[in-house]
DRENFI-911672 format. One record per residue (C-alpha): x, y, z; residue in one letter. Coordinates in pm, 1 decimal. Each point is the difference from the previous one (the first is absolute). Layout:
# residues N
REC          X          Y          Z   r
REC          X          Y          Z   A
...
//
This chain:
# residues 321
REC          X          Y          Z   r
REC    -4179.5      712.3    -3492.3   X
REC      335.8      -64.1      -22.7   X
REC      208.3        3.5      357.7   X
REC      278.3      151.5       35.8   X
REC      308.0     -252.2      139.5   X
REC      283.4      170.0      264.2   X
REC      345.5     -124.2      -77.3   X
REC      261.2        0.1      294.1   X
REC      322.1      219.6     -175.3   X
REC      296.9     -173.1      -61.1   X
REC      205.6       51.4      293.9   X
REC      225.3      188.9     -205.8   X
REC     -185.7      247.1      -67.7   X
REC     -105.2      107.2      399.5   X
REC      184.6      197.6      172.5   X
REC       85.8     -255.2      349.9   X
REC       96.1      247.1      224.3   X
REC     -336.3      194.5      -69.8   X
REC     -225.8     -307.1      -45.4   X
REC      146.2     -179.7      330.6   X
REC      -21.5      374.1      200.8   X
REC     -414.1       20.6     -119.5   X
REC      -49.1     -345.7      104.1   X
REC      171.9       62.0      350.2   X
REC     -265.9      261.7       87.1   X
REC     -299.1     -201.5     -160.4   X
REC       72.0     -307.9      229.2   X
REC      167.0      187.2      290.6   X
REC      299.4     -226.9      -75.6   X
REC      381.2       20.2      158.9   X
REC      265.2      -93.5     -183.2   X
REC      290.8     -138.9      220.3   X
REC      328.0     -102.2     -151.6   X
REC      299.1     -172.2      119.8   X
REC      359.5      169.9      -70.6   X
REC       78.0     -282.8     -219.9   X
REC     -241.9      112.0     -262.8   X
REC       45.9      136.7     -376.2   X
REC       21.8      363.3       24.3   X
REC     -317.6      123.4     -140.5   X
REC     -171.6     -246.4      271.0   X
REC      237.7      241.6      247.0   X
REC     -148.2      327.9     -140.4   X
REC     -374.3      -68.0       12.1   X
REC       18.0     -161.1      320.2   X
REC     -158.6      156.0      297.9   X
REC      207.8     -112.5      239.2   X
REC      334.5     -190.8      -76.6   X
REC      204.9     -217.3      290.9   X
REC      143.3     -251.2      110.6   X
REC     -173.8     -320.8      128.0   X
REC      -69.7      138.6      338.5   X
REC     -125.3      356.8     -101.4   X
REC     -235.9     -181.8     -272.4   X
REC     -145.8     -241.7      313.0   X
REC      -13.7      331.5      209.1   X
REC     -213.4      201.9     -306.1   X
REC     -206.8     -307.0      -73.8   X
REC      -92.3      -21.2      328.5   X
REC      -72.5      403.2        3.7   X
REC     -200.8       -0.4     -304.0   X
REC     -316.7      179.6      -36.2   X
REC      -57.4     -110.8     -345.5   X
REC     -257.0     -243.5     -122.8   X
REC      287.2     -138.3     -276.3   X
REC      362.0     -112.6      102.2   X
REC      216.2      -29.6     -349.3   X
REC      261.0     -160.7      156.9   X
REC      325.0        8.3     -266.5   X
REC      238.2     -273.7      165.4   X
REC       11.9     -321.7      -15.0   X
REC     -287.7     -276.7      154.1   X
REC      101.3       -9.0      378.8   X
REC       -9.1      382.5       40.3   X
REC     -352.0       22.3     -155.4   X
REC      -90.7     -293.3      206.0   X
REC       98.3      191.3      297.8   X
REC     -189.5      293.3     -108.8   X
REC     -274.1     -219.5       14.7   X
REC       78.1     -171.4      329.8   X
REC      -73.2      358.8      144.8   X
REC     -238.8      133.1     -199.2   X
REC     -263.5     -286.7      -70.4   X
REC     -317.3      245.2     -120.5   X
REC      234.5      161.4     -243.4   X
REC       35.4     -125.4     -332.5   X
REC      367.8      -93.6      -37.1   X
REC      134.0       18.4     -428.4   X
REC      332.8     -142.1      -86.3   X
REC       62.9       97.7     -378.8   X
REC      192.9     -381.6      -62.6   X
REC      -97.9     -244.0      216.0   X
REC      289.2     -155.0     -137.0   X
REC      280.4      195.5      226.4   X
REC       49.8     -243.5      220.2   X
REC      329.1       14.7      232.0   X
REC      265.1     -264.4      -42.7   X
REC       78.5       34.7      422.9   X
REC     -382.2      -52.7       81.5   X
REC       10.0     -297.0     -231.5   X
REC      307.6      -80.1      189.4   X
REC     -207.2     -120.9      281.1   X
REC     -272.0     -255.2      -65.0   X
REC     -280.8        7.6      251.9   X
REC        9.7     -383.8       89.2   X
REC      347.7       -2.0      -35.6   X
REC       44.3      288.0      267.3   X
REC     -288.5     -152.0      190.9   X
REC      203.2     -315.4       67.8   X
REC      316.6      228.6       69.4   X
REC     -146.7      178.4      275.7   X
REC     -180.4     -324.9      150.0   X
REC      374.0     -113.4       60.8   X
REC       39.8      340.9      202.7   X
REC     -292.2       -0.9      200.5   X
REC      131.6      229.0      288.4   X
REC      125.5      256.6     -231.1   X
REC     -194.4      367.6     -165.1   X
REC       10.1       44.8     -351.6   X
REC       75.2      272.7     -134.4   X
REC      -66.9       25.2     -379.5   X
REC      108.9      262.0     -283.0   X
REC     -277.9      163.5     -115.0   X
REC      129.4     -127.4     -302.7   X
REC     -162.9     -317.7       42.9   X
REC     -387.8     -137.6     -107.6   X
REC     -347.0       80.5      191.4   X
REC       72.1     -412.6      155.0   X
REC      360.9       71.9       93.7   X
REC      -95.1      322.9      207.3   X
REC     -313.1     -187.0      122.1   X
REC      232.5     -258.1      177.4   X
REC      209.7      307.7      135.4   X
REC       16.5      184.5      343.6   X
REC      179.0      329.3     -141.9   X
REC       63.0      100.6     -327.9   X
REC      253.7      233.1      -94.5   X
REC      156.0      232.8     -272.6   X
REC      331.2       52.6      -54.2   X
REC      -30.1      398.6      119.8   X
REC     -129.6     -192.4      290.9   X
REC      172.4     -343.5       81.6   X
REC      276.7      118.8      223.4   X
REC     -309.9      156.9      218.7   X
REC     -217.3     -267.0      -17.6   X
REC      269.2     -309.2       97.4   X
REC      116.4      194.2      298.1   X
REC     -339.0       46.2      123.7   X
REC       -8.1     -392.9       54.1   X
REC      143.9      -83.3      358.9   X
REC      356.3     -154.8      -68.1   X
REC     -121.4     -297.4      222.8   X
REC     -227.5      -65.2     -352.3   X
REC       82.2     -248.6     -265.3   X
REC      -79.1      188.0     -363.2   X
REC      -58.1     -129.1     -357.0   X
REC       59.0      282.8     -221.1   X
REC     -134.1      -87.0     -333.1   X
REC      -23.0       26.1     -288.6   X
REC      323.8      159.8      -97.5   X
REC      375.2     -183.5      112.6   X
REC      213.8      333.5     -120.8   X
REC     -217.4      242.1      220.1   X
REC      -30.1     -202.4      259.5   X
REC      384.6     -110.2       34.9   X
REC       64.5      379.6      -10.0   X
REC     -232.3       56.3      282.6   X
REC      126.2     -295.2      202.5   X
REC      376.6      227.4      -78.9   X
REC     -211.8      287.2      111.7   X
REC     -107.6      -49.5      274.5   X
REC      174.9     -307.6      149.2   X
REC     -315.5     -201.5      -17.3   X
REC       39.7     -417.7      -52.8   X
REC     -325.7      -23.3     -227.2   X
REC     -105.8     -307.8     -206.1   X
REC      -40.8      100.3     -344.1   X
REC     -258.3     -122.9     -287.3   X
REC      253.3      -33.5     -353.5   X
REC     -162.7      211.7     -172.5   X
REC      145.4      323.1     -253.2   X
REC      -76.1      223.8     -268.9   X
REC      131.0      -66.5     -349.5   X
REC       95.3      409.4      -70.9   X
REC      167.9       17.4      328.9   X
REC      190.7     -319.9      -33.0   X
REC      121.7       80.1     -343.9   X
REC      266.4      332.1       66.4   X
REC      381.1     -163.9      -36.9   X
REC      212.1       90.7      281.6   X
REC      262.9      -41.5     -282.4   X
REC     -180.9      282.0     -207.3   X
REC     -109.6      214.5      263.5   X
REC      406.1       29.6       67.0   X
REC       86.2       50.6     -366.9   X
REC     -253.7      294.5       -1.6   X
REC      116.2      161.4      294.9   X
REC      375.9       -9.0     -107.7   X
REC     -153.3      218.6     -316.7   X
REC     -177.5      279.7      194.8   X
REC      176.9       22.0      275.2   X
REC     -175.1      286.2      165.3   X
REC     -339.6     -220.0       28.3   X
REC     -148.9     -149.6      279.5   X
REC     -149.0     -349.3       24.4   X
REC     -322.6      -19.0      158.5   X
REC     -178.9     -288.6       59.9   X
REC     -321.3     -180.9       94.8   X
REC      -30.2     -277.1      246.3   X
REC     -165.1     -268.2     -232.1   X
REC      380.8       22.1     -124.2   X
REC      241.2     -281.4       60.8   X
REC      266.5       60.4      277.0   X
REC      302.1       84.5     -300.5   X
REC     -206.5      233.2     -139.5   X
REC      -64.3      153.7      335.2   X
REC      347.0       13.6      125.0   X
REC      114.8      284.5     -230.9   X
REC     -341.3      209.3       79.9   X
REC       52.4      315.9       76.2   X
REC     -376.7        7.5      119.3   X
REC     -221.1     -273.3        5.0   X
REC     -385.3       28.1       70.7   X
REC     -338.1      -42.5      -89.7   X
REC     -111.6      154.2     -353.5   X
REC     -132.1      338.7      178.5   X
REC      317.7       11.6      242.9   X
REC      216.0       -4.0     -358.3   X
REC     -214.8      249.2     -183.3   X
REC       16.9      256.1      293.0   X
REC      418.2      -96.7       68.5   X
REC       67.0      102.6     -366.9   X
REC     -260.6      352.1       61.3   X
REC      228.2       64.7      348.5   X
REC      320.2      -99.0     -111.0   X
REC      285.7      208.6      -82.1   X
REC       94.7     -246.2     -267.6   X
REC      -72.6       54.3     -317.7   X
REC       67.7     -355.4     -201.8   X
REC     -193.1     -290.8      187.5   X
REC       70.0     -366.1     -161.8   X
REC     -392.4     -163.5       97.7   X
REC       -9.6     -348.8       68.8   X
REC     -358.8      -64.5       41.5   X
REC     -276.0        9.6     -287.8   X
REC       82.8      228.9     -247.7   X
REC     -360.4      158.9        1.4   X
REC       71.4      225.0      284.2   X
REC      266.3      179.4     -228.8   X
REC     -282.1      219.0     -191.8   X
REC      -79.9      162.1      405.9   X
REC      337.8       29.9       92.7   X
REC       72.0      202.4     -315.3   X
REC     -326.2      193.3        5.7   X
REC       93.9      117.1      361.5   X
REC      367.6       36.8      -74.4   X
REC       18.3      108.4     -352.7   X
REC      386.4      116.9       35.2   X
REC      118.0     -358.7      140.5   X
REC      120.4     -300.4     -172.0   X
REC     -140.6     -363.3       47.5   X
REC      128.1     -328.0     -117.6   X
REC     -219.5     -298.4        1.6   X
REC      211.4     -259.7      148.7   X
REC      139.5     -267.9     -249.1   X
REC     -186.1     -361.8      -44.1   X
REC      204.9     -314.9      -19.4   X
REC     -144.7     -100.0     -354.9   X
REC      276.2       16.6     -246.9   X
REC     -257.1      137.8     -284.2   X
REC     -153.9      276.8       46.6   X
REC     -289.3        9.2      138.3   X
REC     -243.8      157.8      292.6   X
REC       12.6     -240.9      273.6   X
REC       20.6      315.6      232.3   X
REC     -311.3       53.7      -99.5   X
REC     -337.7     -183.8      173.8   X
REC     -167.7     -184.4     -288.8   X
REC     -326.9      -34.7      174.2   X
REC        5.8      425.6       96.1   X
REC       53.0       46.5     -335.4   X
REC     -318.0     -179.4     -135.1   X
REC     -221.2      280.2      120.6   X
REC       30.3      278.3     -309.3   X
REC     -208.8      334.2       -4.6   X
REC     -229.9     -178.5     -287.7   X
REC      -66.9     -270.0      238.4   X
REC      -59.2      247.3      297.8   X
REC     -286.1      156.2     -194.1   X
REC     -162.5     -286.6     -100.3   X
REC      -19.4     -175.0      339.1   X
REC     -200.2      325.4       64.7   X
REC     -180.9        5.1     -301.5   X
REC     -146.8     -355.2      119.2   X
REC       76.2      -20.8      371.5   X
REC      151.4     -313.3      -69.1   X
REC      237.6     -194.5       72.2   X
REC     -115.6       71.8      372.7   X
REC      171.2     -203.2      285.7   X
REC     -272.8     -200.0      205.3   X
REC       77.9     -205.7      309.2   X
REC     -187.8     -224.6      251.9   X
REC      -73.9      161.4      332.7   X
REC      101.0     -253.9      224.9   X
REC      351.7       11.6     -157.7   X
REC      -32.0      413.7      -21.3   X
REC      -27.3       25.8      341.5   X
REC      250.8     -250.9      135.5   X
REC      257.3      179.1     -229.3   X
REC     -128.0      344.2      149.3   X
REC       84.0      -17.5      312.3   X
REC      380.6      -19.1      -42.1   X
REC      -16.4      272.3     -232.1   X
REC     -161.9      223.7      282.8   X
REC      261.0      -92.8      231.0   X
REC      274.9      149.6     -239.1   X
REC     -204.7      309.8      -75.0   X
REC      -18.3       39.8      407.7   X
REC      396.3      -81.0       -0.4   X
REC       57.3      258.4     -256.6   X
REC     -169.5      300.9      123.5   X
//
């Protein structure tokens, strides 16, 4: 008797959005996705933030699946506070270049030399950064979370040097800060940024913190990812010039469909799209379905480590509320 053989279709042939909507409701997945994401990761997502309103719906979760369409240390989090649930990351590839900013033995001997000062860490950081932390913070968060630290308290704010010298300018706090950046934030020209601004005149620049201070000092606005997205929705501006990952762009327009933005300049000379997160962009729809398809890659972590870096987290979430 002959047997009859089932070939997977080419993934050209399947419709994504349909296939990846079925196979949400056969595992009882959610699919979480960063701002920073391709657009058709935006659309199918079931809830899209920023990095502290993806921490606050991992942690609210009543799924048994977590897709989690970011990059590693957001799906690491996700894990942090959800350790029953199986956590997906479609690439385990999209890494962060700040968390790799900020090597764990590195740091380790860093904060040994300031033994009488909290850490605070950007969640932007690895499962052993936050794990060595007393606080960890988000940049809708930061300005919250240094003040709540007695001014009598030494700080290390790592992992990031721009958002932490702009919260020392912030709030007048001396803090000790890790060298650490991201490559997309880094990259916008100050030189650029001006040029741009002297040819649409009516825009606004707005800005995110991980910016250097040059960049920052012709903001209009500066603030986390979410702050930006919800400036541009309440403004009465309709150009915005956006110097932060160029992602967030395909929101902004969605919710304001009859304003104008710019993605800031770079400072390559060739053209390129430096403003744009190489590891975010690693997760595509294709890959999406396919990490649900196989439940794999899935992120795994030892317990001991999971619950040193959880209790950090759960003093931010406490913070935030």
């Amino acid at each position: 008797m002959e047997t009859a053989v089932q070939h997977d279709r080419p993934l050209a042939s399947l419709d994504l959005f349909e296939e990846i909507t079925r196979l949400k409701k056969e595992l009882n997945a959610v699919i979480l996705a960063h701002y920073y994401q391709e657009p058709d990761i935006q659309d199918i997502a079931d809830f899209l933030g920023d990095s502290l309103q993806l921490a606050q719906a991992a942690k609210s979760t009543n799924a048994d699946v977590i897709v989690f369409c970011g990059v590693h240390f957001m799906a690491e989090t996700a894990k942090i506070l959800n350790p029953t649930k199986q956590v997906l990351l479609p690439d385990l590839a999209a890494g962060c270049s700040l968390a790799d900013s900020c090597p764990p033995a590195l740091f380790a001997q860093f904060k040994a030399q300031h033994p009488d000062a909290v850490v605070i860490s950007y969640i932007n950081c690895t499962a052993e950064i936050k794990a060595m932390s007393d606080i960890i913070c988000t940049s809708s968060n930061a300005e919250k979370i240094v003040r709540s630290v007695p001014e009598s308290q030494k700080i290390i704010f790592a992992p990031d040097k721009n958002l932490g010298a702009y919260l020392m300018k912030k709030t007048g706090r001396e803090m000790i800060l890790w060298q650490g950046s991201c490559i997309v934030h880094e990259t916008f020209s100050e030189r650029k940024l001006i040029a741009l601004k002297v040819r649409h005149p009516n825009a606004i620049i707005i800005a995110h913190p991980e910016c250097e201070a040059p960049v920052l000092a012709h903001a209009a606005f500066i603030g986390s990812t979410k702050a930006l997205l919800e400036f541009t929705i309440q403004s009465p501006h309709t150009e915005f010039i956006v110097a932060t990952e160029a992602g967030i762009i395909h929101e902004m327009q969605k919710r304001s469909p009859h304003k104008t933005f710019i993605a800031a300049p770079p400072n390559e000379e060739k053209h390129c799209a430096c403003n744009e997160c190489p590891y975010m962009k690693l997760n595509t729809l294709e890959k999406v379905y396919l990490t649900m398809k196989h439940r794999s890659p899935e992120i795994t972590m030892n317990e001991e480590l999971r619950l040193r870096a959880l209790k950090p987290i759960e003093r931010m979430l406490k913070l935030s509320k």
